[in-house]
N, C-alpha and C positions, 0 to 999 in steps of 0.2 A: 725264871723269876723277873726278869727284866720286863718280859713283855706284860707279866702283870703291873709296874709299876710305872708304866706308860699307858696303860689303860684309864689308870684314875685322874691322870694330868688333864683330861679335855674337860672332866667336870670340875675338877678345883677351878678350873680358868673360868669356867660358866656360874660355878658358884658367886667366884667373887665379879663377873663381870654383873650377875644378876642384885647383886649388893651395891655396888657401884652406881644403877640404875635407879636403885630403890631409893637411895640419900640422894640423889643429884633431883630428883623430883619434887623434892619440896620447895628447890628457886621456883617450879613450875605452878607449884601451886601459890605462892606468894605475890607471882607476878602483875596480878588483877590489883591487888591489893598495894603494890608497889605504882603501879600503872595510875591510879588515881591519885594516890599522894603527890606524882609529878604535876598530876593536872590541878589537886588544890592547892600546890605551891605556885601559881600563876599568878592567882588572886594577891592584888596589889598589897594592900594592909594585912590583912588575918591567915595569911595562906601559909604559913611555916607553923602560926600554933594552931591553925585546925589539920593539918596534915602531921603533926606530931602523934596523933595516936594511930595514925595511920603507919608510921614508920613504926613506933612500936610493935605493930601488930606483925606486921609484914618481919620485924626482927623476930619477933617468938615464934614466927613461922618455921623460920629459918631455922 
């Protein structure tokens, strides 16, 4: 009985490492979208409220 329940211990770990992977993915995809809002916060005057919807977005990403 033992060695059956050391059997199923490498896929729980795979399980959750594969879960693990799958949430950590979406900073990956927001990054583009993060990436730009740095660059239109540069912009002297207007660059914090035309990069507000940008943060929004990048947040609902999240």
């Amino acid at each position: 009985m033992n060695c059956r329940s050391r059997s199923g211990r490498p896929m729980a770990v795979l399980l959750i490492l594969a879960a693990a992977a799958g949430l950590s993915g979406c900073g990956l995809v927001a990054l583009p979208v993060r990436t730009t809002s740095a660059v239109v916060k540069v912009v002297p005057v207007a660059g914090h409220v035309a990069a507000a919807p940008l943060d929004a977005t990048a947040d609902a990403i999240d």
